[in-house]
Legacy VTK file of the C-alpha trace (Angstrom):
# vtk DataFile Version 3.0
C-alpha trace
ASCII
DATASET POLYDATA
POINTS 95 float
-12.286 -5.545 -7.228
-11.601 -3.190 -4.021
-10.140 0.063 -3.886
-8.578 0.484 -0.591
-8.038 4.046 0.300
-4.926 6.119 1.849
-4.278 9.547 1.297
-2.062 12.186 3.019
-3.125 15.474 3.434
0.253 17.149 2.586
1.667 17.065 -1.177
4.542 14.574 -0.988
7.851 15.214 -3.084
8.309 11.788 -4.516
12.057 12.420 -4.864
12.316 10.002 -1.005
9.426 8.119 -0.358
8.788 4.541 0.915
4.861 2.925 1.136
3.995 -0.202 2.532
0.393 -2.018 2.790
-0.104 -4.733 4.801
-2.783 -7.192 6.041
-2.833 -7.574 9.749
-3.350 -11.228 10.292
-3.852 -13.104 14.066
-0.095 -11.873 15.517
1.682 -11.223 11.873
1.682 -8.807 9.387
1.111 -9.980 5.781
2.921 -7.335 3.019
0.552 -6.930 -0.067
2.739 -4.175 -1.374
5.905 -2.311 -1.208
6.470 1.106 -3.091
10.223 2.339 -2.727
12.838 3.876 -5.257
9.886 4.824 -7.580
8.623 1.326 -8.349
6.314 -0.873 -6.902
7.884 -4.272 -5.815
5.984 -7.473 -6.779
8.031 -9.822 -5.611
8.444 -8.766 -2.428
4.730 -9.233 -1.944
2.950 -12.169 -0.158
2.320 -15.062 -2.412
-1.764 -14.481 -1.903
-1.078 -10.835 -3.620
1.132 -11.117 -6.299
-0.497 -9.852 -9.560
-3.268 -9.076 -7.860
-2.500 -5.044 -6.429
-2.763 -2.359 -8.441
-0.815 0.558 -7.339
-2.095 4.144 -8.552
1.344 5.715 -8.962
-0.087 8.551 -10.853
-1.975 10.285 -8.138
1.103 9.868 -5.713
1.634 13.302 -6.523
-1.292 14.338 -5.088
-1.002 12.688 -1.760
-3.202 8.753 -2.997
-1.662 6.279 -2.109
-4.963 4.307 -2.289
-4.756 0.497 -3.521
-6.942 -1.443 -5.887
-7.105 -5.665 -4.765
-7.989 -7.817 -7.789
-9.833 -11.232 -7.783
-11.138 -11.193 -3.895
-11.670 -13.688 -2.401
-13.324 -14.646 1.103
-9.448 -14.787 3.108
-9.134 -11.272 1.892
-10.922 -9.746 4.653
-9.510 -8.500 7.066
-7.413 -5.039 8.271
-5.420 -3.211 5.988
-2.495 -0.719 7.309
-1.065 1.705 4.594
2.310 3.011 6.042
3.965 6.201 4.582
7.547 6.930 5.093
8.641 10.268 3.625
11.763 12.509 4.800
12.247 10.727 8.384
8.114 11.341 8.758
5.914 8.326 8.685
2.184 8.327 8.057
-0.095 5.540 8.752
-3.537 4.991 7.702
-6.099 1.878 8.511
-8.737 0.588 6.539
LINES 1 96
95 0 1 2 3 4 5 6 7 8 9 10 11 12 13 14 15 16 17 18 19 20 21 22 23 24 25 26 27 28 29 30 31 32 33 34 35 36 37 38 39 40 41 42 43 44 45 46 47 48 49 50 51 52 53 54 55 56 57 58 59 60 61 62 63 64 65 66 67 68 69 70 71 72 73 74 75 76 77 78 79 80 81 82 83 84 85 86 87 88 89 90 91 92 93 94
């Protein structure tokens, strides 16, 4: 397993908040996950990812939005972009 990390400096209310991670692959972005409405969205992950993320929603409070990827595997490397949307802000962090 991986942690892949993304924090934000700032405490973030998590009344409005969206996240997104995504792979960066050749000309395309691949979504691994997608945190909105207080719930992280499986199915609206790539195929490769599904049951594979782990989300750490308990230390959202705190500004982590780090994320854990089960099982690697060799087509796993690659660039990682956490994007954080929060009260018409946006955040983005590469890894």
């Amino acid at each position: 397993d991986v942690t892949l990390k993304c924090s934000v400096d700032s405490h973030i209310t998590p009344e409005d908040f969206e996240v997104s991670w995504k792979k960066t692959d050749e000309d395309k972005d691949i979504l691994v996950l997608l945190y909105q409405d207080h719930e992280a969205l499986p199915d609206s992950s790539d195929e490769r990812y599904r049951d594979r993320v782990e989300f750490f929603t308990a230390e959202i409070p705190k500004g982590n939005f780090s994320l854990r990827l089960k099982s690697v595997r060799t087509e796993d490397k690659g660039v990682y972009m956490c994007q954080v949307f929060a009260g018409g802000l946006s955040a983005n962090a590469t890894v």
